[in-house]
C-alpha positions as CSV (number, residue, x, y, z in Angstrom):
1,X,-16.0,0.4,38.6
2,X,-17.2,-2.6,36.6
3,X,-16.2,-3.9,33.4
4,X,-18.8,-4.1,30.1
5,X,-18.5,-5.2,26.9
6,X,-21.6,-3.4,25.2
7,X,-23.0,-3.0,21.7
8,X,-23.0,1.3,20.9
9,X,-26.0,1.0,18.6
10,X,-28.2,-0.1,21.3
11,X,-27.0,1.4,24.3
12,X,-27.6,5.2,24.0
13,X,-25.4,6.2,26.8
14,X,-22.1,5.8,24.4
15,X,-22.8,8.4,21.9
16,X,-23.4,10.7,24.7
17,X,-20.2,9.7,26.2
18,X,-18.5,10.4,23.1
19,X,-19.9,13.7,22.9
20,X,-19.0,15.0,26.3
21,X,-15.3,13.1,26.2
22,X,-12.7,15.7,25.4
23,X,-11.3,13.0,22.9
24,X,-14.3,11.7,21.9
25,X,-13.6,11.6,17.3
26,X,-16.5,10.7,14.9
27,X,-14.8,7.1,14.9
28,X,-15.6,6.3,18.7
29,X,-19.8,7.0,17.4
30,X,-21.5,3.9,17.0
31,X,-22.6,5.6,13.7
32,X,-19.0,4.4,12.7
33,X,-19.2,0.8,14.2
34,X,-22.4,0.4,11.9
35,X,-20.4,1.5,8.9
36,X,-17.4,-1.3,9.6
37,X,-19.7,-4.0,10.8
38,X,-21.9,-3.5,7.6
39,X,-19.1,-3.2,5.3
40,X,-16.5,-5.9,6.7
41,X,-18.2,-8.1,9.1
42,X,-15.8,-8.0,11.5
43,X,-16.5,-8.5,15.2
44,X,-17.1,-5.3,17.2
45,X,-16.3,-5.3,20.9
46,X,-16.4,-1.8,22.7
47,X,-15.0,-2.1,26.4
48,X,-15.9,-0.1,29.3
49,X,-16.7,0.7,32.5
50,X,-19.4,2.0,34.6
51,X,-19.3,3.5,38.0
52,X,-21.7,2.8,40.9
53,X,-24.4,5.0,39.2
54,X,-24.2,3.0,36.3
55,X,-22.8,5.8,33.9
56,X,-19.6,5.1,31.5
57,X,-16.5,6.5,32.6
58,X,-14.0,5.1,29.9
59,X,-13.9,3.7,27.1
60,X,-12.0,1.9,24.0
61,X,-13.6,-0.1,21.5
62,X,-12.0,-2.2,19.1
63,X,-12.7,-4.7,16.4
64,X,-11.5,-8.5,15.9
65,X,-10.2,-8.8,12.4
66,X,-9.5,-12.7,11.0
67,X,-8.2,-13.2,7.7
68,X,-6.7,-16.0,6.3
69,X,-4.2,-13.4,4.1
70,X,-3.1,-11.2,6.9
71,X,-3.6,-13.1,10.5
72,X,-5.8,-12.6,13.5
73,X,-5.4,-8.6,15.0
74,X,-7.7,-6.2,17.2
75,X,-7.9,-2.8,16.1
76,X,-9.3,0.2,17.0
77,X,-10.6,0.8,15.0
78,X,-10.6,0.1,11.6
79,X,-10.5,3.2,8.8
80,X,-9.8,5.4,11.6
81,X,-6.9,7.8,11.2
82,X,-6.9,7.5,15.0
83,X,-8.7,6.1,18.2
84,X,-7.7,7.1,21.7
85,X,-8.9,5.9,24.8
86,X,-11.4,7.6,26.6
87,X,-10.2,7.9,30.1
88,X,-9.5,10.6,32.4
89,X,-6.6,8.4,34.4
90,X,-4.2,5.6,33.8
91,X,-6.0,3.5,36.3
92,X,-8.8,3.0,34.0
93,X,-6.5,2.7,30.8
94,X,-4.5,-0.1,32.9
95,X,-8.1,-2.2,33.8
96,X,-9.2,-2.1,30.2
97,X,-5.6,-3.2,29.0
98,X,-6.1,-5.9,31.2
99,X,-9.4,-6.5,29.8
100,X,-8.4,-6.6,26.3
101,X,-4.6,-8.5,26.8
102,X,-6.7,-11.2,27.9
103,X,-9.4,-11.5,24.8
104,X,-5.4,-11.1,22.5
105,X,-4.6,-14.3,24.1
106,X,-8.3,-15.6,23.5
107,X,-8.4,-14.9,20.2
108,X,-4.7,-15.7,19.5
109,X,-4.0,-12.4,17.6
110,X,-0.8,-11.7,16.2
111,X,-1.1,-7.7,18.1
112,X,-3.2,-5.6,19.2
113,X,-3.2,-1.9,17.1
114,X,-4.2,1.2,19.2
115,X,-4.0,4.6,17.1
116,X,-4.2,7.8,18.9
117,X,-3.8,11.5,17.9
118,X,-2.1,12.1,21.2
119,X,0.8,10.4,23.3
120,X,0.0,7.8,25.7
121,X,3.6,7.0,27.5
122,X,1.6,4.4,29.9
123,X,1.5,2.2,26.4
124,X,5.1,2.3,26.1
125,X,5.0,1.0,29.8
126,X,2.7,-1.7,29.1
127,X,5.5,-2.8,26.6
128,X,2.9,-1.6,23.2
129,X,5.6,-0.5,21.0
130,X,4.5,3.1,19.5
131,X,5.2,3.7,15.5
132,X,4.9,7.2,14.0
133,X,4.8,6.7,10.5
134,X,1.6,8.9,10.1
135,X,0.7,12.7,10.5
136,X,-2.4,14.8,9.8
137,X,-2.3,18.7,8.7
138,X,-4.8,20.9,10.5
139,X,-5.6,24.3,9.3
140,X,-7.4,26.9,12.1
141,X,-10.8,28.5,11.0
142,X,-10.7,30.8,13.3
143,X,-10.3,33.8,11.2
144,X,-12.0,35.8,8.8
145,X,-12.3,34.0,5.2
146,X,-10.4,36.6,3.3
147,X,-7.4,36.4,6.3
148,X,-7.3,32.5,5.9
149,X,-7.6,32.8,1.7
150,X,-4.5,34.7,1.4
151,X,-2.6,32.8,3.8
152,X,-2.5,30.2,0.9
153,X,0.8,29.6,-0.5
154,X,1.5,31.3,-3.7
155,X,1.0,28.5,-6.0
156,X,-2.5,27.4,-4.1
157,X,-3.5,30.9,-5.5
158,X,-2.6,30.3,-8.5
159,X,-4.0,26.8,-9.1
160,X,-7.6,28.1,-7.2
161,X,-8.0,31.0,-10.0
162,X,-6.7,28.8,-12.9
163,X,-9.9,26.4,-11.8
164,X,-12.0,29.5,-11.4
165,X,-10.8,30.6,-14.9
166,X,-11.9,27.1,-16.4
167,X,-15.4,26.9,-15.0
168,X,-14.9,23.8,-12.8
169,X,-18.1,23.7,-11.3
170,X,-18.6,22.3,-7.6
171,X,-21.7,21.0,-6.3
172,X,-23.1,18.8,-3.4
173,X,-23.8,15.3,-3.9
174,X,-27.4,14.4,-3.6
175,X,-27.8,10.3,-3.9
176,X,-26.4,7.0,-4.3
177,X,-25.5,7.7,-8.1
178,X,-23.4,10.7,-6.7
179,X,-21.5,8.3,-4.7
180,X,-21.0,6.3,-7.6
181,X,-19.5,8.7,-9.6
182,X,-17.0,9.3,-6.8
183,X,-15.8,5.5,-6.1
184,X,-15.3,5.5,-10.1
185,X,-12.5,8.6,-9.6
186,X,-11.7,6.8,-6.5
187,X,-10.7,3.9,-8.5
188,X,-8.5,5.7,-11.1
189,X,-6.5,7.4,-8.1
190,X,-5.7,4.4,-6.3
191,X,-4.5,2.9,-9.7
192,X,-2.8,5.7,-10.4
193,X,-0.8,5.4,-7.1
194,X,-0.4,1.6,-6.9
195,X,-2.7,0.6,-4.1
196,X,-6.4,-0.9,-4.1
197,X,-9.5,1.3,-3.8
198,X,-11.6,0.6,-0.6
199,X,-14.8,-1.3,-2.1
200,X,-17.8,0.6,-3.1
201,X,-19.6,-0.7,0.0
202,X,-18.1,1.4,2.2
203,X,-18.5,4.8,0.4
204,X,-22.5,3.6,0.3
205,X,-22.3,3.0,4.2
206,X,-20.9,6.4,4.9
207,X,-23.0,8.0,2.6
208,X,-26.2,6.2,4.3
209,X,-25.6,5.8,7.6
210,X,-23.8,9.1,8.1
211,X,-25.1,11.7,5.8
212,X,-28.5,11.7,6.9
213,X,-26.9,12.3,10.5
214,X,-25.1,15.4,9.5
215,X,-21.9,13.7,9.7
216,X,-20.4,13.7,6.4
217,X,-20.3,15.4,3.4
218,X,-19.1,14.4,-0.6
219,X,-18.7,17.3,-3.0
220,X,-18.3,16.7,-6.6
221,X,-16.2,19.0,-8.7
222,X,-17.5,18.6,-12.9
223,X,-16.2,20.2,-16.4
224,X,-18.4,20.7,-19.2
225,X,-21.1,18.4,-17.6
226,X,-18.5,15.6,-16.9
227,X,-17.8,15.1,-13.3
228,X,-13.6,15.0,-13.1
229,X,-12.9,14.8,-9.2
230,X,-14.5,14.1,-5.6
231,X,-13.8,15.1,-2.2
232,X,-15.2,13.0,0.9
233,X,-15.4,15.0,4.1
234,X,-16.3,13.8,7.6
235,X,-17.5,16.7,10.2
236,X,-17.9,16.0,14.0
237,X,-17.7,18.2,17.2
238,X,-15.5,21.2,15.9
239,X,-13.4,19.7,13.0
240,X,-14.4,19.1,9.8
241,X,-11.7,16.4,8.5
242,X,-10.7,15.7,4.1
243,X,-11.5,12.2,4.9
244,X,-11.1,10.5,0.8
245,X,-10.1,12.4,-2.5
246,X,-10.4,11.4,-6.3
247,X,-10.0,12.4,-9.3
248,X,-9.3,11.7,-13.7
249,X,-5.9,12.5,-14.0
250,X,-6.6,13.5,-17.1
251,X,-7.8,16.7,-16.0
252,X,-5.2,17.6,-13.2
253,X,-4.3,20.7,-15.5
254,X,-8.0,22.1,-14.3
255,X,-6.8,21.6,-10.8
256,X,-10.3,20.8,-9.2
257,X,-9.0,19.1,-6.6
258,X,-7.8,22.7,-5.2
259,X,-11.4,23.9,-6.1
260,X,-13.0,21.2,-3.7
261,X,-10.8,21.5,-1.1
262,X,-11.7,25.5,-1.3
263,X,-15.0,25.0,-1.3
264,X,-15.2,22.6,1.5
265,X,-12.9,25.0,3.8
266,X,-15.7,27.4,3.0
267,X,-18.4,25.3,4.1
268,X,-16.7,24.2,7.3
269,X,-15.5,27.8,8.0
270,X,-20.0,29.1,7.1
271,X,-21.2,26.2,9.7
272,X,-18.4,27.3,12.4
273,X,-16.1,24.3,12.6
274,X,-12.9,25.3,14.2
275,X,-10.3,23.1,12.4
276,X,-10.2,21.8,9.0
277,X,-7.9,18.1,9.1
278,X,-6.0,17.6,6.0
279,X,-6.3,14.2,6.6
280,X,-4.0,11.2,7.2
281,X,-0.7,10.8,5.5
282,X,2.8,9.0,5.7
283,X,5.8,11.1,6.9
284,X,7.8,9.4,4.3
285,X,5.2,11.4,1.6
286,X,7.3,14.8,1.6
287,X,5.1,15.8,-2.1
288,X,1.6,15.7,-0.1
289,X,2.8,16.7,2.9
290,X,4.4,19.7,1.0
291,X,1.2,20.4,-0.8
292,X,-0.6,20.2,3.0
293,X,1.2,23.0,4.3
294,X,0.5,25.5,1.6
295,X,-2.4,25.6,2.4
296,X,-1.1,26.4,5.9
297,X,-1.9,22.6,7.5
298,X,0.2,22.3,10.7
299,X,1.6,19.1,10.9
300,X,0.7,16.8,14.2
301,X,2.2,13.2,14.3
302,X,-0.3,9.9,15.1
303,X,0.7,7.2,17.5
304,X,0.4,3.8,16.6
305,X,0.6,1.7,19.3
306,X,0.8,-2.7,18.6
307,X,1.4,-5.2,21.3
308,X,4.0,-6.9,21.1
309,X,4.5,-5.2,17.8
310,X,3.1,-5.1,14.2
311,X,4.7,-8.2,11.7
312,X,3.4,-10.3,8.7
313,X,2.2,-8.6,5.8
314,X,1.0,-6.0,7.5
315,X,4.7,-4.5,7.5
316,X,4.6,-4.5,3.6
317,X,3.9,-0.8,4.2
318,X,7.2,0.2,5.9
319,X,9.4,-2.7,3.3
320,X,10.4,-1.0,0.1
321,X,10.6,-3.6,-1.9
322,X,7.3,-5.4,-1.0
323,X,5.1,-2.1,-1.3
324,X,7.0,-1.2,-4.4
325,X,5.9,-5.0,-5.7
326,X,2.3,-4.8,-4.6
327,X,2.3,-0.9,-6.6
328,X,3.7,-1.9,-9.6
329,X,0.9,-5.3,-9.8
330,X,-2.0,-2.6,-8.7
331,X,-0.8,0.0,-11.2
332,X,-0.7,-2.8,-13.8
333,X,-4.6,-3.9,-13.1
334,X,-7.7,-2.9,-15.3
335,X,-9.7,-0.1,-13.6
336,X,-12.8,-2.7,-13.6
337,X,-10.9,-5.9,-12.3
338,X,-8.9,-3.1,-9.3
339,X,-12.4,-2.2,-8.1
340,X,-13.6,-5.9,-7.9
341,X,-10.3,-6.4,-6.3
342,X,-10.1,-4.1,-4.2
343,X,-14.0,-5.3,-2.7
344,X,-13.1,-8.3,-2.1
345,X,-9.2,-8.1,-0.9
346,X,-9.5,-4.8,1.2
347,X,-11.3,-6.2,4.2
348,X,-8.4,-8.3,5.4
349,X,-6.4,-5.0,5.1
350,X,-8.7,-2.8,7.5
């Protein structure tokens, strides 16, 4: 086999390879490269090789991130809860590690990041040290509606019929305004919680690049005309994942976020997806991960992988008094100036 460095959006034969690999994710598309690359400029290189008849047998594509805040990294990939290889052996892991230890030392990056929704023991091997801070919650769909509704937890009921009692209304976004509307909820959660929104950019991308391809959806929930939350999903293969959530505190007591989430199990459960993903979150988050599971999410651990390891400021995440620092600044910050903030700081967090 033969070693390629190719660009996804112009060679045809990835998506297909994507499709047909077992762990193919809505990341590996090239529909997702176009959505980093058009948001954050960084440098896209997807590795891979081709047998003798000139079809793709693995695969891992990454992205060189510089920043002058937070070093010189590859990752794959960027915004992805997860990435993993596409191989069928370790052979073929082993000659695109090869491949991509030596454009580390090219580019002088501080590590390399690999996130995968599975275990890969070679990595360990190949000296990549593996960090589990992260699990997702997947629910099955593969039961009748009414068998799934009232395996809720007790207080998911609850909340669900206190929305339905106060008319929160949802609806399908239809435009660019809809998108808005969500990054502006978006920017009052991440205050809320200390941390700085992802820039308004990169909602527009998805919403562009990916709606019109079936592959996402954004569903805003409203009161008395005024819209008060927003779920963003993504949907690929058979899962349909809770990618982004937002909404005005000020209405929590109307719990729509409850009402989305609902309503999107509903929709992934009508067009036959097999697994609704909770989404990412940190183990250390036992409220959400709490709240996950009532609505019968099983949890499943992510592997990070970093070679030789992760450091800088990039470990602010897993130091108390650092992340409590950066929160308390954040929290501190006028919604206007976070989302200005957050568009021009967030790319060197990616």
């Amino acid at each position: 086999m033969r070693f390629e460095n190719i660009d996804p959006s112009k060679d045809l034969a990835w998506d297909r390879f994507v499709l047909e690999s077992q762990l193919g994710s809505i990341y590996h598309l090239s529909s997702w490269k176009e959505v980093i690359s058009k948001t954050f400029g960084a440098e896209p290189f997807y590795f891979v090789l081709r047998d003798e008849n000139d079809s793709i047998r693995a695969g891992l594509p990454f992205f060189f991130v510089k920043s002058r805040f937070t070093g010189k990294r590859l990752v794959s990939l960027p915004m992805a809860s997860f990435c993993d290889p596409l191989i069928d052996n370790t052979s073929a892991l082993d000659e695109l590690l090869n491949v991509i230890l030596q454009k580390s030392m090219e580019f002088d990056t501080s590590y390399i990041e690999i996130k995968t929704l599975n275990e890969l023991k070679f990595l360990n091997e190949r000296n990549f040290k593996c960090h589990m801070d992260y699990q997702t919650h997947i629910l099955a769909l593969d039961m009748d509606l009414g068998v799934i509704e009232k395996s809720f937890h007790t207080n998911v009921k609850r909340c669900l019929k206190k929305a339905k009692g106060n008319n929160v209304i949802v609806r399908e976004a239809a435009n660019n305004e809809d998108v808005k509307l969500f990054f502006k909820l978006h920017v009052l959660t991440r205050e809320k919680h200390g941390l700085l929104p992802q820039p308004l950019s990169f909602f527009k991308n998805m919403w562009e690049i990916l709606y019109p391809k079936a592959l996402c959806s954004l569903l805003l929930a409203s009161y008395e005309n005024r819209t008060i939350a927003g779920a963003f999903f993504l949907k690929f293969k058979d899962t349909f994942y809770y990618e982004y959530g937002a909404w005005d505190e000020k209405f929590h007591k109307l719990y729509p976020t409850h009402i989305l989430l609902w309503e999107g199990i509903k929709i992934a459960h009508g067009e036959k997806y097999k697994f609704f993903d909770f989404g990412r979150s940190s183990v250390e988050n036992e409220g959400l991960n709490v709240f996950k599971e009532k609505w019968g999410g099983h949890a499943k651990h992510l592997y990070y992988y970093y070679y030789p390891d992760i450091g800088g400021v990039a470990l602010a995440k897993t130091n108390e008094k650092k992340y409590s620092l950066i929160k308390q600044v954040n929290r501190h910050m006028p919604s206007p100036i976070m989302g200005i903030v957050g568009g021009y700081l967030y790319k060197h967090f990616i």
